[in-house]
N, C-alpha and C positions, 0 to 999 in steps of 0.2 A: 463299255463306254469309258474315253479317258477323262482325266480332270486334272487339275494342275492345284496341288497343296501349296499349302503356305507355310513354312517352318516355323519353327518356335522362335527362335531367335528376331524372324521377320512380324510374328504376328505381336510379342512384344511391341518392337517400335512402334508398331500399328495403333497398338493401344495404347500406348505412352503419348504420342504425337494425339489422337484423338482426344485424350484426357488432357494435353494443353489446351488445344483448340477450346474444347467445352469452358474450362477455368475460366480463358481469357475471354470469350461470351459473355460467360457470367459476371466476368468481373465488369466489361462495359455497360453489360445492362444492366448492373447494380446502379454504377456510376449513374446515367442517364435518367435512370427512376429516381434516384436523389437529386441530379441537379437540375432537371428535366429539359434538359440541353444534348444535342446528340454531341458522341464524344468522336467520332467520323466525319469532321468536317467536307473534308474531300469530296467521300463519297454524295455527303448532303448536294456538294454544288457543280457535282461531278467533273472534280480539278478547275471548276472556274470559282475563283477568290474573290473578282473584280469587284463583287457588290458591297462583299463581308469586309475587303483593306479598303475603301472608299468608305465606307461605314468608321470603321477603327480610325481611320484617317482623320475622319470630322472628328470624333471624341476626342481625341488628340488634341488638335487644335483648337477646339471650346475649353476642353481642360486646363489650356495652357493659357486662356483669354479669362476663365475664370480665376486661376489664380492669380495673375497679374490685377483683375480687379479686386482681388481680396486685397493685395499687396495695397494700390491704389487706395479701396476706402480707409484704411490703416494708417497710412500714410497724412487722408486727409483729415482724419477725425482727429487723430493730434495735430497736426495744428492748428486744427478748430478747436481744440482746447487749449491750448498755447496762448491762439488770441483772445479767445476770452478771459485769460488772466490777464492778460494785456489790460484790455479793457477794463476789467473789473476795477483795476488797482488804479488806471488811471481815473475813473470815476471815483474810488475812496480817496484817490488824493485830492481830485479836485473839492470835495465837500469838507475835506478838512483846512486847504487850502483859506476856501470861502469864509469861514467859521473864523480863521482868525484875520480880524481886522486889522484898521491901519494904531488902531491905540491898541494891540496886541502887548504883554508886559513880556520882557527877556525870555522869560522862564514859558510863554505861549508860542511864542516864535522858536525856538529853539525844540520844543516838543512837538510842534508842527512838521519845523524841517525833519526830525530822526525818522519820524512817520513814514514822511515822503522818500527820505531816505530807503530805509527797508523794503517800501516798497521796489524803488527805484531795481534795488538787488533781484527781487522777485521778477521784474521785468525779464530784465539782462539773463534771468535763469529759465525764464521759460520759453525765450530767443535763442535759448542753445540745447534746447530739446533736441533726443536725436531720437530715431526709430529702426530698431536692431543696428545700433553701430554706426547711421548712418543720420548727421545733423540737419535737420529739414528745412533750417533757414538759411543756409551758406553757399546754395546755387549747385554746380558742379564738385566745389570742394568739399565734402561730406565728410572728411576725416577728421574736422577737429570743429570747435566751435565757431558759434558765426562773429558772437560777439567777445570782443574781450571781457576780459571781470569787471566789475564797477569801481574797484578800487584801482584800476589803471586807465579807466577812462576819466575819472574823478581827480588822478593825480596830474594828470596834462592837462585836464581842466583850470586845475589851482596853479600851476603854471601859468600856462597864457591870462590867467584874471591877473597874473602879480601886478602890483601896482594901480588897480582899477578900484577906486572910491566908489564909485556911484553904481546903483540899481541897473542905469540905464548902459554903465559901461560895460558890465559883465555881459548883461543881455548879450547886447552887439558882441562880443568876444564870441561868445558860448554859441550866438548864431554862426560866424562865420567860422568855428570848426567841427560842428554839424554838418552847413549846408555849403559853403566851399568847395570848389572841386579839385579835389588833392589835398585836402585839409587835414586835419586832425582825425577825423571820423573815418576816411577814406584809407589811411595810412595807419590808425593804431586802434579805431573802434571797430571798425568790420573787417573780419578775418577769412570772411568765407569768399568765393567767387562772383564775380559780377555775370558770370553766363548759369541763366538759370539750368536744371534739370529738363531733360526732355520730358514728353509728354508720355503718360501712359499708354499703352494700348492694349483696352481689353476689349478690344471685338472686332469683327473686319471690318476694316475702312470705320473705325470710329477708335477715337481717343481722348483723354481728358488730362487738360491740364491743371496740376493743384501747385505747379511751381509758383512761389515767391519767396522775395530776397529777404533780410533784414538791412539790404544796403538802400531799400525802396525809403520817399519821400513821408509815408505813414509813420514808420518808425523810428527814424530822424527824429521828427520832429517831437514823435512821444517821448521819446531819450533824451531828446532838449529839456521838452517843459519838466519832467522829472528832476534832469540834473541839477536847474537855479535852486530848486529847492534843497535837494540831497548840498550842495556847497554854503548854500546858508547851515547846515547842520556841521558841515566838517570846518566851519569858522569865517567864513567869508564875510564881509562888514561886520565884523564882529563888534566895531567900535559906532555903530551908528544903526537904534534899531530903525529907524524912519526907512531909512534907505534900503534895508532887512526886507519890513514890510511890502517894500513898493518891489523885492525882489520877487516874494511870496508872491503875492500877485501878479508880475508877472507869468512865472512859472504856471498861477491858473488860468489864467489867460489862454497862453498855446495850450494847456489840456483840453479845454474847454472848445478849441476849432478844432483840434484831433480828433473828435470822438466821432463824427459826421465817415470820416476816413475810415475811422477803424471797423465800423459798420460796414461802410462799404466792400472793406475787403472781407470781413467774415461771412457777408453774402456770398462773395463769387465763390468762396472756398464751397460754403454750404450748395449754391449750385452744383458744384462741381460732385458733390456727394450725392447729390440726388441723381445727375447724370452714372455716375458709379453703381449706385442701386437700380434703376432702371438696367441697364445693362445685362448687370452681374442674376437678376430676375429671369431675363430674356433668354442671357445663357444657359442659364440654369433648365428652363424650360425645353433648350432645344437639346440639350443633351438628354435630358430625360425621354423625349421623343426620341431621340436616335438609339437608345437604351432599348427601348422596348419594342423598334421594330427589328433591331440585330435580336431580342429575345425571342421574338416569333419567328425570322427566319430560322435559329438555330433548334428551338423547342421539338420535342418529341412528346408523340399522343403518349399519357399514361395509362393509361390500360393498353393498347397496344402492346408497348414496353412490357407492362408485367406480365401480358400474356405468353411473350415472348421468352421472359424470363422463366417465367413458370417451365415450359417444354425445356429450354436450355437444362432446368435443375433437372428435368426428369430423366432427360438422358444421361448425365453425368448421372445419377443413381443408378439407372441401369447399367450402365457404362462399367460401374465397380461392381454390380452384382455378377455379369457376368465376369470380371476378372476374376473376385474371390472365387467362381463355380470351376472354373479353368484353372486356377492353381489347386485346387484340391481334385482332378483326374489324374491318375495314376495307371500304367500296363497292365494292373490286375483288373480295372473296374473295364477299360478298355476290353478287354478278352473277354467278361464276362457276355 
């Protein structure tokens, strides 16, 4: 009977090629038992993807809705603390305001105003809060502040007062280049853009907007009633406290209708954060669901797997048993 041998040199590769084969097994079904995901996708959906890129597809685009609403609540929490400095300060100034009367003595008006003063600066600083680089009251133009400093709106203040005796003259001045259109305020208080930011979007077909200006009618007027006061501090009727007083009082005056405003708008912002968290919740939830049904299609049984493994290691052992047995025959053991 004939047969057809296999040379050495061919049953080498033979064994060489099977001993990759075996490795590379093992080394998958190691992989798969640790991550318990099969590492052959392919073969899982035999060449069809459609289900697994529609899958990755969505986590994509929730990923990219969720970090937009992180960006979003960040966004809006500072300037939800922004205005409640606002606030705060405008409420310490009005009660100090109040406190000092119209028989207030130099030395009570004058400590009064610095108060209001400092405050004043506190405003204007936390009107140009920015958030990574980016100033959150200034509309579109985000690169620099919204508001100028308080010593350059204070100084074009004491300008246009030049000449004005009375409580009531300043007032009127200091209103019309506030509330003016093209005035003082418009031209060398607010620096930032009159087109606000667009709207967030962090979810489909839904978005939130947390734009506002510091060019808005709220903070005008806060910056007004701050400024009569901060101008009685940097010398204004210096020569006449009556008129001082009935400035002071003014100044509490508008703080005192501001406050209603300023409410109002740390509401919408706070809406606007709950809308953010609702959201950023929902998302969160759908991508976890989308998580663990791509986990289950791609998952491997484990015992399966290590059963699999197991046999894999056995023949690779055998695999070398018999190579060490075959490099140790020899023509002498042959013949015998």
């Amino acid at each position: 009977m004939s047969y057809i041998s296999t040379g050495d040199m061919a049953q080498t590769y033979m064994i060489r090629r099977q001993n990759s084969q075996l490795k590379m097994t093992t080394a998958r079904l190691a992989n798969e038992l640790s991550t318990g995901q099969t590492s052959d996708v392919a073969k899982r959906f035999n060449g069809d993807f459609t289900m697994v890129a529609g899958i990755e597809t969505s986590l994509k685009t929730l990923q990219a809705y969720k970090s937009a609403a992180n960006e979003a609540a960040h966004f809006a929490s500072t300037m939800q603390t922004a205005l409640e400095v606002m606030q705060t300060q405008t409420t310490a100034s009005v009660s100090a305001l109040l406190l000092t009367g119209n028989s207030a003595s130099q030395t009570q008006i004058q400590n009064t105003a610095s108060d209001v003063r400092q405050r004043f600066d506190a405003v204007v600083s936390s009107l140009n809060t920015q958030v990574g680089g980016r100033s959150i009251f200034s509309g579109t133009n985000t690169d620099g502040p919204a508001i100028a400093s308080p010593e350059i709106i204070l100084e074009e203040l004491q300008l246009a007062i030049a000449g004005e005796t009375t409580a009531a003259g300043i007032t009127s001045v200091v209103d019309n280049w506030f509330n003016t259109s093209g005035g003082g305020f418009e031209t060398i208080g607010y620096l930032g853009s009159t087109t606000q930011l667009a709207p967030f979007q962090i979810g489909a077909d839904r978005d939130v907007d947390v734009s506002f200006t510091a060019s808005g009618p709220m903070v005008r007027e806060t910056l007004q009633g701050l400024a009569l006061a901060a101008l009685v501090s940097d010398g204004a009727l210096s020569e006449n406290i009556s008129e001082q007083s009935l400035l002071l009082r003014s100044s509490a005056d508008g703080l005192l209708a501001i406050r209603e405003k300023q409410t109002e708008i740390r509401a919408k912002v706070g809406t606007a954060e709950a809308q953010i968290d609702t959201a950023t919740a929902q998302t969160s939830t759908e991508i976890s669901a989308l998580e663990i049904v791509k986990s289950e299609l791609l998952s491997v049984d484990p015992y399966d797997t290590a059963s699999e493994l197991e046999a894999v290691q056995t023949q690779l052992e055998t695999l070398y048993a018999l190579t060490a047995r075959m490099s140790r025959l020899s023509l002498v053991d042959f013949l015998r």
